[in-house]
ChimeraX commands (.cxc) that place a marker at each C-alpha (Angstrom):
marker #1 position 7.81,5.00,-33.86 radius 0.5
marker #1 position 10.70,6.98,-33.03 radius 0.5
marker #1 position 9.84,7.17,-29.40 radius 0.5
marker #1 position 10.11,3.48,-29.53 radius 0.5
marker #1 position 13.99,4.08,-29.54 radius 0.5
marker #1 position 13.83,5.97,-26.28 radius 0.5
marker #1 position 11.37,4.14,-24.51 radius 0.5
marker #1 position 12.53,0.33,-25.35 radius 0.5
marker #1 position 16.28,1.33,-23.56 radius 0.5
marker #1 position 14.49,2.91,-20.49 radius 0.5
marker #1 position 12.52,0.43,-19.94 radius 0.5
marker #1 position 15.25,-1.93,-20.15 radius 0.5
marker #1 position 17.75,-0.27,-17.79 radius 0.5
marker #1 position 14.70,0.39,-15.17 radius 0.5
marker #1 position 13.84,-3.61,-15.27 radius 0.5
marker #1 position 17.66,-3.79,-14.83 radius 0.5
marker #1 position 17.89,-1.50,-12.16 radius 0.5
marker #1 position 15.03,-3.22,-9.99 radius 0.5
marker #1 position 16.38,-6.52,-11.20 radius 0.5
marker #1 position 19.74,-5.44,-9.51 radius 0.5
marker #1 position 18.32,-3.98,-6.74 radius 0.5
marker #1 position 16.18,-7.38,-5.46 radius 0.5
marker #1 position 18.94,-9.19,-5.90 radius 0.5
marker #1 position 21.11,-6.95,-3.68 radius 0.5
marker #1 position 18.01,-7.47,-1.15 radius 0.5
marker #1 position 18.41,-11.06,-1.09 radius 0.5
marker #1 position 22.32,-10.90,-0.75 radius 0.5
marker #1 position 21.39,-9.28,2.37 radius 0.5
marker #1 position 19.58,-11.39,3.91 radius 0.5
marker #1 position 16.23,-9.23,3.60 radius 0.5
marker #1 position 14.15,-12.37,3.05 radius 0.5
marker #1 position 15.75,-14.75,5.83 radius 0.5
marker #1 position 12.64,-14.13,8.71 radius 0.5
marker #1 position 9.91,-13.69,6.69 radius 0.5
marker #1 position 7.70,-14.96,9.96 radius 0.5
marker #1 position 9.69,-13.12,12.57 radius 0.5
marker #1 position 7.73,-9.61,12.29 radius 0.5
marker #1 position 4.05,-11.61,11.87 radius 0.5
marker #1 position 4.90,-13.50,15.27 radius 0.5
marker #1 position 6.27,-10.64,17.12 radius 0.5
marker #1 position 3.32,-8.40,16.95 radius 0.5
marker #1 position 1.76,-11.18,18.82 radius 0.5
marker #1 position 3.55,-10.56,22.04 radius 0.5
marker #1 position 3.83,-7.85,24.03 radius 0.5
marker #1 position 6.77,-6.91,25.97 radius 0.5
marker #1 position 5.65,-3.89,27.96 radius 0.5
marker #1 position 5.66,-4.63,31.70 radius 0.5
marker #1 position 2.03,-3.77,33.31 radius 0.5
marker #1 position 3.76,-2.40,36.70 radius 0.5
marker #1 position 5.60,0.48,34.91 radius 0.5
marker #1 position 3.49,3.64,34.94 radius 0.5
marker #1 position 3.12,5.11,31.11 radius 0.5
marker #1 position 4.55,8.67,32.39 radius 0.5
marker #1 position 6.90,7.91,35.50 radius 0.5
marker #1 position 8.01,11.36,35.55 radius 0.5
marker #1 position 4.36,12.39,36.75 radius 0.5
marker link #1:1,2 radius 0.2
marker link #1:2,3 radius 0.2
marker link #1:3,4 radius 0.2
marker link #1:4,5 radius 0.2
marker link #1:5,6 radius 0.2
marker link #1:6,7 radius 0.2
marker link #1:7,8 radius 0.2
marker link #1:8,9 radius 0.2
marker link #1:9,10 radius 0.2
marker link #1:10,11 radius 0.2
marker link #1:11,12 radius 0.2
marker link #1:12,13 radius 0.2
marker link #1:13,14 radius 0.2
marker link #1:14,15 radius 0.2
marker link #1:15,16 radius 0.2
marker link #1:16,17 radius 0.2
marker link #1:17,18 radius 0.2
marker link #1:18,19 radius 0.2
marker link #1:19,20 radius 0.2
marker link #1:20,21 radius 0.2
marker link #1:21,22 radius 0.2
marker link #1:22,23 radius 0.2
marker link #1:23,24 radius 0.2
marker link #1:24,25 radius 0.2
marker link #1:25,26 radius 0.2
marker link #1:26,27 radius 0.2
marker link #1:27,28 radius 0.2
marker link #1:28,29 radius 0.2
marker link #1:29,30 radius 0.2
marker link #1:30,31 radius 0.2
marker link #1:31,32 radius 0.2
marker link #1:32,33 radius 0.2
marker link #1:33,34 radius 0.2
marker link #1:34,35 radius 0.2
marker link #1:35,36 radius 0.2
marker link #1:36,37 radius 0.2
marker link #1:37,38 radius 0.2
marker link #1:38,39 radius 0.2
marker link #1:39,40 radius 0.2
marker link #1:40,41 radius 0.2
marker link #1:41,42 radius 0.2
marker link #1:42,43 radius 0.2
marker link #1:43,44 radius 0.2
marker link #1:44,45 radius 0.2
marker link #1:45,46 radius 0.2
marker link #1:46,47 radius 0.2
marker link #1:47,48 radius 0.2
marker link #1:48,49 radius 0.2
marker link #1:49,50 radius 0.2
marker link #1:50,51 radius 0.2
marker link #1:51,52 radius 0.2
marker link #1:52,53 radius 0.2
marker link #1:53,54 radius 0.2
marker link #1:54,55 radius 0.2
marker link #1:55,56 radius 0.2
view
């Protein structure tokens, strides 16, 4: 029981910490293009002329 009183303010400073942290994230505009990195896998922007190795 006495581990209670360690564990009960850890666990509420860690859920504070992460609490803090997501809402830093979204202050930051981590979550604005959600769709952005799924669509621009699709293209590829390597030009097909350029040798891979142009020193060789």
């Amino acid at each position: 029981m006495n581990s209670l009183l360690y564990l009960v303010p850890i666990a509420l400073f860690m859920g504070a910490v992460g609490l803090a942290a997501f809402l830093w994230s979204l202050d930051n505009g981590q979550y604005d293009d959600l769709e952005g990195a799924a669509e621009r896998i699709l293209f590829d922007d390597d030009d097909e002329d350029e040798p891979l190795m142009p020193g060789r």
